[in-house]
C-alpha positions as CSV (number, residue, x, y, z in Angstrom):
1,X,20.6,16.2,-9.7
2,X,21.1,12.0,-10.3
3,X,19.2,10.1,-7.7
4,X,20.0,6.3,-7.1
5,X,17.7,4.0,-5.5
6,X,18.7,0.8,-4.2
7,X,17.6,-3.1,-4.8
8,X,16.1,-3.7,-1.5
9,X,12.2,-3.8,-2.6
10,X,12.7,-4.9,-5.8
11,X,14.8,-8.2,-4.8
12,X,11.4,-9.6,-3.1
13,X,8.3,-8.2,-4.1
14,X,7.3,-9.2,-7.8
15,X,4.4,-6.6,-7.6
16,X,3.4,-4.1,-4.2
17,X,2.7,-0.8,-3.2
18,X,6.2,-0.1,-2.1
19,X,7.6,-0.8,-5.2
20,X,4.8,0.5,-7.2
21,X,5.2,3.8,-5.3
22,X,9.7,3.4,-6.0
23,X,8.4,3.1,-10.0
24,X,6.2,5.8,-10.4
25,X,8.7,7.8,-8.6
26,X,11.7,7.0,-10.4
27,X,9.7,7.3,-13.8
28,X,8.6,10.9,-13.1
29,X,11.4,12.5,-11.2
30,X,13.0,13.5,-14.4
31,X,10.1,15.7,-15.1
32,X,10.9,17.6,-11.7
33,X,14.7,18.4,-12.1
34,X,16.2,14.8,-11.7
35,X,18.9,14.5,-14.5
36,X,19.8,11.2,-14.0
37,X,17.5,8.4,-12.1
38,X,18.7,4.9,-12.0
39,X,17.9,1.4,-10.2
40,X,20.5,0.0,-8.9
41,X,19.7,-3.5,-8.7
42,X,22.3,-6.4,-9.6
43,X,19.3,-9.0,-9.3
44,X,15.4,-8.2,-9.5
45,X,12.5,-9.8,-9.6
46,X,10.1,-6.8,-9.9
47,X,7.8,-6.8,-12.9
48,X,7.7,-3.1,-13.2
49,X,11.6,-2.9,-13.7
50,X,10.6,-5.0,-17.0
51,X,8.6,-2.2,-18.5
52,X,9.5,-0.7,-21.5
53,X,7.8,2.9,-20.8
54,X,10.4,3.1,-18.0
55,X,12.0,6.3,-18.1
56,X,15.2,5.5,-16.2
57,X,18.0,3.4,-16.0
58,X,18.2,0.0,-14.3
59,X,21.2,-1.4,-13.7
60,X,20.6,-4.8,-13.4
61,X,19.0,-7.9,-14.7
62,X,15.4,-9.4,-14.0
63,X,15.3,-13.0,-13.4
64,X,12.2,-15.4,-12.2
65,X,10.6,-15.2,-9.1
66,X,11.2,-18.7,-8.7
67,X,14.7,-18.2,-9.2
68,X,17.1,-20.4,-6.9
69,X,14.4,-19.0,-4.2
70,X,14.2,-15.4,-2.8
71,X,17.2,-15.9,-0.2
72,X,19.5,-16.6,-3.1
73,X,18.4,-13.4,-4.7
74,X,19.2,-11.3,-1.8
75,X,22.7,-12.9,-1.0
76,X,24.0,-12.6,-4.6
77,X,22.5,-8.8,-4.3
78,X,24.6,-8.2,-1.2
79,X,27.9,-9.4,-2.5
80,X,27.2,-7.7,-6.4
81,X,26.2,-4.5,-4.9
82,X,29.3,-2.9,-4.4
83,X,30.6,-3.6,-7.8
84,X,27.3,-2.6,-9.3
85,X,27.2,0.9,-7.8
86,X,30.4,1.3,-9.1
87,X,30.3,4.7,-11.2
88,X,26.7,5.9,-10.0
89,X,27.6,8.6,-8.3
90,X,24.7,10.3,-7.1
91,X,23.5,13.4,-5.4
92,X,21.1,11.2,-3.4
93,X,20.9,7.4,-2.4
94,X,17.0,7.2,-2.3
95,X,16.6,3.4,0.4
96,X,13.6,1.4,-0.7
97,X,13.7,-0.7,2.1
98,X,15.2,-0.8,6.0
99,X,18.5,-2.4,6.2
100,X,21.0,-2.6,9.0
101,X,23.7,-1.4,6.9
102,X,24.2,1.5,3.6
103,X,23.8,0.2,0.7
104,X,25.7,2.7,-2.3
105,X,27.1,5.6,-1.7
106,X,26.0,9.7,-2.5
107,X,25.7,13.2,-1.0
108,X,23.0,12.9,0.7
109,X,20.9,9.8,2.1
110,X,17.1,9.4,2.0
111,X,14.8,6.7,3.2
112,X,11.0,6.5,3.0
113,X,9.0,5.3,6.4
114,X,5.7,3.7,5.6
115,X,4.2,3.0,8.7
116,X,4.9,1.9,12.4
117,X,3.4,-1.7,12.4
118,X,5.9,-3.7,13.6
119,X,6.8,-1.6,16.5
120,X,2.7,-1.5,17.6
121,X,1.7,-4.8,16.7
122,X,5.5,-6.7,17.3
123,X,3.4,-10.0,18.5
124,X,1.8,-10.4,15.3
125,X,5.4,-10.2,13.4
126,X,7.7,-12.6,14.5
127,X,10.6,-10.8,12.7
128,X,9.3,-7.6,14.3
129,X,12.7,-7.1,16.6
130,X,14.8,-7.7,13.3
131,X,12.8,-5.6,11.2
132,X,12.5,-2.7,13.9
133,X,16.1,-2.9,14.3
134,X,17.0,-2.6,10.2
135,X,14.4,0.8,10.2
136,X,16.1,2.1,13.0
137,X,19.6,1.9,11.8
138,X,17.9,3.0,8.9
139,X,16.3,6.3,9.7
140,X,19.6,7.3,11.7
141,X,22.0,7.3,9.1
142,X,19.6,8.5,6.9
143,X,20.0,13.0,6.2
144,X,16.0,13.2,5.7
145,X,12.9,10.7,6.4
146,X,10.2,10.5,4.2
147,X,7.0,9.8,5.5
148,X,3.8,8.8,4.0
149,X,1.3,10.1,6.3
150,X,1.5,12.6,9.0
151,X,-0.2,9.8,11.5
152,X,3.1,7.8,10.2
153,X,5.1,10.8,10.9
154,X,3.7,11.5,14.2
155,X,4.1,7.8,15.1
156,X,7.9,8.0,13.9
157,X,8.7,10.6,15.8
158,X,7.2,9.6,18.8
159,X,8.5,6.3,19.1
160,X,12.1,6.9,17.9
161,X,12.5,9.8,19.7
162,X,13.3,11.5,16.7
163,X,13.7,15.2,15.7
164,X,10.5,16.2,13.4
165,X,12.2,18.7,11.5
166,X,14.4,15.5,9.6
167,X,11.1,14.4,8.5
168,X,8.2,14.9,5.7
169,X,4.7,13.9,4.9
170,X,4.8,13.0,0.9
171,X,1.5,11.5,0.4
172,X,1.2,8.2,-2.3
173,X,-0.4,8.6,-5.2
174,X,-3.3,6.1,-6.5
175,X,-2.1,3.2,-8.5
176,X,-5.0,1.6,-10.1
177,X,-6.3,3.4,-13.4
178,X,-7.4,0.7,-15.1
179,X,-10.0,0.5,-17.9
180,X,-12.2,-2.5,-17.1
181,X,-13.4,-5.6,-18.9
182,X,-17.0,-5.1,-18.9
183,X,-18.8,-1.7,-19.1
184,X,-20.2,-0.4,-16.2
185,X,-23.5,-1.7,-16.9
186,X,-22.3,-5.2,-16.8
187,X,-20.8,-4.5,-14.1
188,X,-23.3,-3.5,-12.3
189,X,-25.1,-7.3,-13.1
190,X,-22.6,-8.9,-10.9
191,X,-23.7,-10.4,-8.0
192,X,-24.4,-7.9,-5.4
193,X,-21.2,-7.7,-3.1
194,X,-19.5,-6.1,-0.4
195,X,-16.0,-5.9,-1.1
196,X,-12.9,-6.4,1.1
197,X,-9.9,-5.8,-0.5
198,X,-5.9,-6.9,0.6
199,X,-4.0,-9.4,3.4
200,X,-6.6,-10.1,6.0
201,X,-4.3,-11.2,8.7
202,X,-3.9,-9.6,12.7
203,X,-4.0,-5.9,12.9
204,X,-6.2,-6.1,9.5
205,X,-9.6,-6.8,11.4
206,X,-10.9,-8.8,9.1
207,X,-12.6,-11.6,11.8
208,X,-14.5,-8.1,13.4
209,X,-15.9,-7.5,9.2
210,X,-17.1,-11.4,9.5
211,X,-18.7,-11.5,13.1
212,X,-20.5,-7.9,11.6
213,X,-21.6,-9.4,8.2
214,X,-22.9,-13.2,10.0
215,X,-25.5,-10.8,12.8
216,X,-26.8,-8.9,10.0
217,X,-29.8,-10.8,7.6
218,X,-29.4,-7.3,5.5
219,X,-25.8,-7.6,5.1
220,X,-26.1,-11.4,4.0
221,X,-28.2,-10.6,1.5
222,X,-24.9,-9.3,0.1
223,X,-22.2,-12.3,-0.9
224,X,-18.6,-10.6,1.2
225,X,-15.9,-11.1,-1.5
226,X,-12.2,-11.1,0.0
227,X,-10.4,-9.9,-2.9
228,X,-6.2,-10.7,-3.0
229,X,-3.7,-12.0,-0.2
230,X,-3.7,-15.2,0.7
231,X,-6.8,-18.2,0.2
232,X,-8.6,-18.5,3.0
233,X,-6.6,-19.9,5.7
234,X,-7.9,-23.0,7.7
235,X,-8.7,-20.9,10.9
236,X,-10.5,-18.3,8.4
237,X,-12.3,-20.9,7.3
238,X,-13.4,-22.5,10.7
239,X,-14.5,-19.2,11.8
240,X,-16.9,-18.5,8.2
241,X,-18.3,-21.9,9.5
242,X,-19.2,-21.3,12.4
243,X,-20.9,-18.3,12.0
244,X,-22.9,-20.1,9.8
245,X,-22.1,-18.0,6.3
246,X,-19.5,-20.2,4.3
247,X,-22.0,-19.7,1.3
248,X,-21.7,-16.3,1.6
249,X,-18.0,-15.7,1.7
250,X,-16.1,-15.6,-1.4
251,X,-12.2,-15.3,-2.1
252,X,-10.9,-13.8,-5.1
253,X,-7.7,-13.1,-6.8
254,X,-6.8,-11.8,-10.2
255,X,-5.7,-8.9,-12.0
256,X,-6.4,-5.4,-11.9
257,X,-8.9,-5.5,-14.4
258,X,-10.6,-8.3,-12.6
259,X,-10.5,-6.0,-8.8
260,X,-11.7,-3.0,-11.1
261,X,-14.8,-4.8,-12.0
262,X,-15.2,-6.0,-8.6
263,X,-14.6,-2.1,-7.3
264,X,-17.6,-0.9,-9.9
265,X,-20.0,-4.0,-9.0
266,X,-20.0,-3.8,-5.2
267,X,-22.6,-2.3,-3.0
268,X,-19.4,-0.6,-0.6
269,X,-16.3,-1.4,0.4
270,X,-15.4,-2.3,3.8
271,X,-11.8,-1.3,5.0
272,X,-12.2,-2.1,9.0
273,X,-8.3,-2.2,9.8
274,X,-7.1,-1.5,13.3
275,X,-3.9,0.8,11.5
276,X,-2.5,1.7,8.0
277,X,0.4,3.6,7.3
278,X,-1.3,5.1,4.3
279,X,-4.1,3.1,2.7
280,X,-4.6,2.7,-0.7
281,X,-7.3,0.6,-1.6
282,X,-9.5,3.0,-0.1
283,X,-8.2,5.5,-3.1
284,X,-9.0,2.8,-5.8
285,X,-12.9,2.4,-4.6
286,X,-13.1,5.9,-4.9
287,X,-11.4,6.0,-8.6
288,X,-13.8,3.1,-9.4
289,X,-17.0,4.9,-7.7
290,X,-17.7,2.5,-5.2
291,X,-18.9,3.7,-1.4
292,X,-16.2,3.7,1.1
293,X,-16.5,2.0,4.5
294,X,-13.9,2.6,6.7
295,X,-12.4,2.2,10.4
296,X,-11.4,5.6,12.1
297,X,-7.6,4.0,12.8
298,X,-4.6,5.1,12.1
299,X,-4.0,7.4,8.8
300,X,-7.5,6.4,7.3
301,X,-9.3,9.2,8.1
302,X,-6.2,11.4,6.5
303,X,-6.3,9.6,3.6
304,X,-10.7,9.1,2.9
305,X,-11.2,12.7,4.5
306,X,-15.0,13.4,4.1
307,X,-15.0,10.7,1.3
308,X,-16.2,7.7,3.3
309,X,-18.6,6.6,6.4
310,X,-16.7,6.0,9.5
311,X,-16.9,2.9,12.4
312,X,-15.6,2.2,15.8
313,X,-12.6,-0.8,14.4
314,X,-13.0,-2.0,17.8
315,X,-16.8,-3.0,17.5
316,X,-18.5,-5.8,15.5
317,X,-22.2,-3.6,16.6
318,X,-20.8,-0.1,15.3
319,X,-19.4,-1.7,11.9
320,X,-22.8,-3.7,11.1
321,X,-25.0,-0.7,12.1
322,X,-22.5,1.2,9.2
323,X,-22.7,-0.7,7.4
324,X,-26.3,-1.8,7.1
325,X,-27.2,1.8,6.9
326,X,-25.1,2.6,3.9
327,X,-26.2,-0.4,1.7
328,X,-30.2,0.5,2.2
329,X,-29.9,4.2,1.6
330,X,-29.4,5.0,-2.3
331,X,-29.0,8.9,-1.4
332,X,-25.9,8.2,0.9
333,X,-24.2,5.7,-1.9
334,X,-24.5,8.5,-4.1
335,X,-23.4,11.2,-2.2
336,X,-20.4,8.8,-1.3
337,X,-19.2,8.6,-4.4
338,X,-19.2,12.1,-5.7
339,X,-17.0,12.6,-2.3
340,X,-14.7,10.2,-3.6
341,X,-14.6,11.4,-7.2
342,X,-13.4,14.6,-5.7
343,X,-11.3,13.2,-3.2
344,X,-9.1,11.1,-4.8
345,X,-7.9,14.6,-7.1
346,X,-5.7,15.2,-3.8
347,X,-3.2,12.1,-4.2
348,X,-1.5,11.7,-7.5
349,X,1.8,10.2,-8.4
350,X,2.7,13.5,-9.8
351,X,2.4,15.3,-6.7
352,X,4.6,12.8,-5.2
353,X,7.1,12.8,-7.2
354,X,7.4,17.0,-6.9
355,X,7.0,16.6,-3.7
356,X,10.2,14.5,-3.5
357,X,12.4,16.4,-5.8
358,X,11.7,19.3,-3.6
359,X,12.9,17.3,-0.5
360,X,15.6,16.3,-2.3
361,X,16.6,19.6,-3.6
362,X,16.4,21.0,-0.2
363,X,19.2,18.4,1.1
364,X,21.8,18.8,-1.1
């Protein structure tokens, strides 16, 4: 069985759960009855592509994020494609991304739906109508539909109108295994923090986290570190003002060592989005034994399972109250960890990858 996957993800996203999730695919599929796995990407800019434990082909060549700009990337991709997926030949053309049109040819066609925000949240997405419109061409054409969750299968189905039985639920495994810096006991010495982790934008929620964390004297006893995405943007900042907490609000960015440490050292972590397609930050507190916080929306409570404390996204009171009650009782914090410890045994990469070969199989 040879399985192809296309540049899409790769041409604009230097590092990312899509294309982490593409990676650890294509490097274990061979363990499962792949043959032959290859990236077919004329032009990349994916990091991952670079390593040298890769266990599959890329046909392509890396060049700098920077280079000539991302646009140029992705029109030299679409007129090299055809010549670089010359010879493939595979059983299956795996999509990484939605696009109006087939890129490659195979037997059989297969594209992975990760969640349905553009169609629920369209005003916060200004390309929502060209990205909707790229999926949807997408997921017709396509033989089978991958989905990552069943609340992202249920979604798909229900707003496309689809038939179910050309879908399947292949859960994402964890990506962040890292060994940290410090030792857990210096870890620990941090400053004590609660931990928000990822873009913070819209459908995120993060402005309902900030007006829970400013009513609360228990919680600001805490520092609230916003770990990755984007610096704090001027209206993020004029809102930290004036509830009063800009010395209590932290932004942070670095590598995976660095969010490891912060994982360890934080009193909980706070996940109070409106809707995820999957989720996996929540994953990584657990692998790092840090209490999980989480909003009841969308495939959250699929993913945490009994792992993690549930709020009302919807409600500043309901989050602080959660909160607050979790970061002043010791026997909770612990019991929230050994939930996660056992929890996060359920996603793997491995499991993914079997899972998918099995689809695949099943196709041809």
């Amino acid at each position: 069985m040879k399985v192809a996957f296309d540049h899409q993800i790769f041409s604009f996203q230097r590092y990312g759960g899509v294309s982490r999730y593409f990676f650890e695919l294509a490097n274990r599929l061979p363990a499962y009855g792949a043959s032959e796995v290859s990236v077919v990407a004329p032009l990349y800019v994916n990091k991952y592509l670079t390593q040298d434990s890769a266990r599959f082909a890329t046909r392509g060549k890396h060049v700098p994020y920077t280079f000539g700009g991302l646009p140029v990337v992705s029109a030299v991709n679409r007129l090299l494609a055809p010549l670089a997926w010359r010879g493939a030949n595979p059983d299956i053309v795996h999509e990484t991304y939605y696009a109006a049109k087939p890129v490659g040819r195979g037997r059989r066609r297969v594209v992975t739906v990760y969640d349905m925000i553009h169609e629920l949240f369209s005003a916060e997405f200004p390309d929502a109508a060209q990205v909707t419109a790229a999926k949807r061409a997408a997921v017709d054409r396509a033989d089978h539909v991958i989905c990552i969750s069943e609340n992202t299968q249920r979604d798909l189905v229900r707003i496309y109108g689809i038939a179910a039985k050309r879908t399947s639920v292949v859960h994402l495994g964890h990506s962040i295994t890292t060994e940290t810096n410090r030792p857990t006991e210096e870890c620990g010495k941090l400053r004590p923090s609660l931990l928000y982790v990822g873009n913070r934008r819209g459908y995120k929620n993060f402005s309902t986290l900030l007006k829970a964390y400013a009513s609360s004297p228990t919680l600001r006893e805490f520092e609230l570190t916003a770990f990755g995405g984007h610096p704090l943007l001027p209206d993020e900042q004029k809102e930290i003002c004036a509830l009063g907490i800009a010395d209590r609000v932290r932004y942070e960015s670095g590598s995976d060592q660095e969010l490891a440490e912060r994982y360890r050292a934080a009193a909980a972590f706070v996940c109070p989005s409106m809707y995820e397609g999957f989720g996996l930050p929540p994953l990584e507190a657990m692998n790092y034994g840090c209490p999980v916080v989480c909003s009841n929306g969308g495939s959250i409570p699929e993913v945490v399972g009994d792992a993690g404390v549930y709020f009302d996204p919807k409600s500043p009171e309901d989050l602080r109250t959660t909160l607050e009650r979790v970061v002043t009782t010791p026997e909770l914090r612990s019991d929230l960890r050994e939930r996660g410890y056992a929890r996060i045994g359920t996603f793997s990469w491995d499991k993914c990858a079997e899972e998918t070969a099995r689809i695949y199989r099943e196709i041809l």
